[in-house]
C-alpha positions as CSV (number, residue, x, y, z in Angstrom):
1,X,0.0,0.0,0.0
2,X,1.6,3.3,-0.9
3,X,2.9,5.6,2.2
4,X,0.3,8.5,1.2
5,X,-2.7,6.3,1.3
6,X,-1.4,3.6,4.3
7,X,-2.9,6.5,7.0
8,X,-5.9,7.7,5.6
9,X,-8.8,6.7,7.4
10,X,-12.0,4.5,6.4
11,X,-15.1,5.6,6.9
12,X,-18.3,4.1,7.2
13,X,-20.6,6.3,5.9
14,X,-23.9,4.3,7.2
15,X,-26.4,6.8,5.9
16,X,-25.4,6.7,2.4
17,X,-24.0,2.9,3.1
18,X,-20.4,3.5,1.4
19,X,-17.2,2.3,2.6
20,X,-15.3,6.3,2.5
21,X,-11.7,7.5,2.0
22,X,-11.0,10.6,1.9
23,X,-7.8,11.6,0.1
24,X,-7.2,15.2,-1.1
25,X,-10.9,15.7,-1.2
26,X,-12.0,13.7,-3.4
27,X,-13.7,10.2,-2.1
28,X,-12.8,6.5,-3.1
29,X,-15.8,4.3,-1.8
30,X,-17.4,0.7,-1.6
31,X,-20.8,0.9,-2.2
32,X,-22.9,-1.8,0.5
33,X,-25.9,-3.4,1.7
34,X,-26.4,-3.9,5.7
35,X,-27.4,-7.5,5.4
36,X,-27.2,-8.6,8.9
37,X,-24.5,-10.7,9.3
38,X,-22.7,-9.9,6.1
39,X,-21.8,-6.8,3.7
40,X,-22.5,-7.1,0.2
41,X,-20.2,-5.7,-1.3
42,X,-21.9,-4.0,-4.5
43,X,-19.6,-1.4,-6.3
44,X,-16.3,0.2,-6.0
45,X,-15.3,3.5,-7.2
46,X,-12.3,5.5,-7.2
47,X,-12.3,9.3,-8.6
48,X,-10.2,9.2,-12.4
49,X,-7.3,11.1,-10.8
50,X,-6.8,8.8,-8.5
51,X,-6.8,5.5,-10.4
52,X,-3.8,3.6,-10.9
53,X,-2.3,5.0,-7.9
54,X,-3.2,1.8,-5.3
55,X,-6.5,3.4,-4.2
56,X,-8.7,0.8,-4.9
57,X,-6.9,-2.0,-3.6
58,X,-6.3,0.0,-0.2
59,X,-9.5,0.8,-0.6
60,X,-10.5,-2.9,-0.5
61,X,-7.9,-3.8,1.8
62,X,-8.8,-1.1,4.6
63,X,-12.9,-2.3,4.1
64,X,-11.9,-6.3,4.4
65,X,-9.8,-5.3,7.6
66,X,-12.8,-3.4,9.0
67,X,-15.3,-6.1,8.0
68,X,-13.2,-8.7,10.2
69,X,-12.9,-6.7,13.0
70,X,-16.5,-6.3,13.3
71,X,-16.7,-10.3,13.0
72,X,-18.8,-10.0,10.4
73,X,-19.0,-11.6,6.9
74,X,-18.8,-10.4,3.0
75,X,-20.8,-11.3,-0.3
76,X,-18.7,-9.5,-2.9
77,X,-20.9,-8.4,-5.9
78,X,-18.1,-5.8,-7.1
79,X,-16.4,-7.3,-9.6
80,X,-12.8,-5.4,-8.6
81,X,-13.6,-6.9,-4.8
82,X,-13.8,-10.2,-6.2
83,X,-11.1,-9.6,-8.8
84,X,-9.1,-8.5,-5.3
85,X,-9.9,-11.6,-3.4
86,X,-8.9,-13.6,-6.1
87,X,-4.9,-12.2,-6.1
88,X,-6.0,-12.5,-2.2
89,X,-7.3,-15.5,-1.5
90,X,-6.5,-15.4,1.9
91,X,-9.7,-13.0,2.1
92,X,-11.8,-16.4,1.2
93,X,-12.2,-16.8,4.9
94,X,-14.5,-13.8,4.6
95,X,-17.6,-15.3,2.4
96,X,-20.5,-16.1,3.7
């Protein structure tokens, strides 16, 4: 993860159910659905000046971490989350 992203925050912006970081103003988010015991993980979108800089997979990263922590599990609709846990498949452990 590159050093200028590694300590920006996530966010979970519940009201408008997105996975948030902020960087330089401009917001990278996962789109979700609350779905009890599990995310679903529905769409991920970083702003054009930001892509191919490692957002998105920090992105992912820093929302996968969170999900865990909460104990919680993922169903991953997004194709770059699943694309992600694919190079990652460590992250299985997440499914539902």
């Amino acid at each position: 993860m590159p050093e200028e992203i590694k300590d920006i925050p996530l966010e979970n912006n519940q009201d408008d159910q997105a996975f948030e970081m902020n960087i330089n103003g401009e917001i990278a988010f996962i789109g979700y659905e609350d779905d009890g015991d599990a995310y679903i993980l529905t769409h991920t979108e970083v702003p054009e000046s930001l892509e191919g800089k490692g957002v998105g997979s920090a992105l992912v990263l820093k929302t996968l971490n969170y999900i865990e922590s909460e104990g919680r599990k993922i169903d991953a609709r997004c194709p770059f989350v699943v694309s992600y846990i694919k190079r990652h498949p460590e992250w299985e452990r997440l499914k539902r």
